[in-house]
N, C-alpha and C positions, 0 to 999 in steps of 0.2 A: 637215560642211564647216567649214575653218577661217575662224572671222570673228572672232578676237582683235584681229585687225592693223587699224589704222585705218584704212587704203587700199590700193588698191593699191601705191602705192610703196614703205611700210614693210613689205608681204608680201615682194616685189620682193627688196627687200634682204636681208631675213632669210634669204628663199632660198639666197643666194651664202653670205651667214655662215653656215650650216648646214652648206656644203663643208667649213670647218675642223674643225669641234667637235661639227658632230647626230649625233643618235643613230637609229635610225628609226622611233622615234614623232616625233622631229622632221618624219622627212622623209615621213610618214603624213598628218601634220598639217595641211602646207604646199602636199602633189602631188599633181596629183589622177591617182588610176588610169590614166587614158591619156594621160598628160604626157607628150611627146617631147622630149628634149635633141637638138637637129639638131648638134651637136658628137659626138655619140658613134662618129661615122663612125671614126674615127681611134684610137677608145679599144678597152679587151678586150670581149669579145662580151658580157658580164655587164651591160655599160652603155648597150647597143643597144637593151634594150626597152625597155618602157612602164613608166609611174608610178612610184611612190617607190622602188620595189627598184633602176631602174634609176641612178635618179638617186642613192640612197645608193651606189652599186658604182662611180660615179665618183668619190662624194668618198672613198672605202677607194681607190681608183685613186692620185690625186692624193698623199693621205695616206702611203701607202707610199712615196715620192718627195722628199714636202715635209714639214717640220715648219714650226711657227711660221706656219702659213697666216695669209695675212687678204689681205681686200679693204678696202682706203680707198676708199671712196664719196665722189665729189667732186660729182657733177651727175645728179640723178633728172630724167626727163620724163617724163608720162606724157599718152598721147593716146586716149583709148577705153577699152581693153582692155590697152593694151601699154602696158609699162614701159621705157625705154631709161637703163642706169648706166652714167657713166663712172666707172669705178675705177682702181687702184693695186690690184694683185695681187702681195705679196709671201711671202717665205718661205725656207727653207733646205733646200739637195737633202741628204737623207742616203742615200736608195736609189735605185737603177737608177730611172730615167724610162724607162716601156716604150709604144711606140708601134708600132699595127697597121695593118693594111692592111684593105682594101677585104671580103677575105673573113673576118677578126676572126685572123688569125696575126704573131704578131709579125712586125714588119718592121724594128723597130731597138729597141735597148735603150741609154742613157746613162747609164755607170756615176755613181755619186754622186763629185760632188766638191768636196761641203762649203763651194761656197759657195753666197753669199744673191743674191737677186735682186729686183727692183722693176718692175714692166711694167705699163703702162696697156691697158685691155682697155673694150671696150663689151659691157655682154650687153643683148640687147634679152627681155624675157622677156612673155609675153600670160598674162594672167591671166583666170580666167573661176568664177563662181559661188564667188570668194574664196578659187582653189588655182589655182597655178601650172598650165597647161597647155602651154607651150610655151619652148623655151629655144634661144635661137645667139646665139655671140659672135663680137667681133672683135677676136681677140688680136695684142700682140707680139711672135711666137713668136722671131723674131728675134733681137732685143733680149735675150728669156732666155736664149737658147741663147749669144750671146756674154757674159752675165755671169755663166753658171754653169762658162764654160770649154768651154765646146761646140764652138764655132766661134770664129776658125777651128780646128780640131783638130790636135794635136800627133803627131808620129809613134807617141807610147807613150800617148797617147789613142786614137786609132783602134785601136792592140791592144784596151784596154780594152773599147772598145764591142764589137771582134768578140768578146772574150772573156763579153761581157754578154749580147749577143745571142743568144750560144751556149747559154748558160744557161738566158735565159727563155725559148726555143724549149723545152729539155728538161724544164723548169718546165710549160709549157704541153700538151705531151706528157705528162706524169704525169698529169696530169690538174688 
């Protein structure tokens, strides 16, 4: 069990920082076996499961997407067991942002378009026996999608996307 970390809320944190940069003995370290990230609804089916495999498969998710990741940590609280961060979630899109649906098949794909973004996000995360066991946040999806050029979308954006989307379906399809 990992007990490096002085509390829970410097485990907390390290968690998120691990998104950018772990490796997965990092994410070994930190998650315990049956750790649920209740966000992975929406991500590829690799990030639906349990414990560190699933939570490293999110951050190779994100990372395919973003460079230059990082979380600004502005405000930890911790009550029990749970951790609540407000952050600063920033970075740069260099690849499609791919987004699934409900049965884990892409649903849309957002081709890259180079630029940077800054988004205030809450994760509340529950920590237990000194490893992360649980994760949801509450993003400004919003907010990104209009500073990376998302929204509102351009008439030769929307090609883009269907042309992206087209893609990571047959990406997905290969297997």
């Amino acid at each position: 069990m990992a007990r490096e970390y002085g509390d829970i809320a410097d485990l907390a944190v390290r968690s998120m920082q691990i998104m950018a940069t772990g490796e997965p003995s990092d994410f070994e370290k930190l998650i315990h076996p049956e750790a649920v990230n209740r966000e992975g609804a929406t991500e590829p089916p690799a990030c639906r499961g349990l414990g560190p495999d699933a939570f490293y498969a999110t951050a190779l998710w994100l990372r395919q997407a973003f460079e230059d990741l990082a979380w600004d940590v502005h405000t930890v609280v911790t009550e029990g067991d749970t951790v609540v961060a407000h952050t600063t979630m920033s970075g740069h899109q260099i690849g499609p942002f791919v987004a699934y649906d409900a049965e884990g098949a892409v649903a849309q794909a957002f081709p890259a378009t180079g630029n940077r973004f800054a988004i205030t996000q809450t994760h509340w995360i529950r920590v237990v026996d000194g490893m992360v066991v649980e994760h949801w946040a509450n993003r400004d999806d919003l907010g990104m999608s209009v500073q990376l050029g998302w929204n509102p979308p351009t008439p030769r954006y929307l090609l883009r996307m269907r042309r992206a989307t087209k893609q990571a379906r047959r990406a997905e399809a290969a297997g």
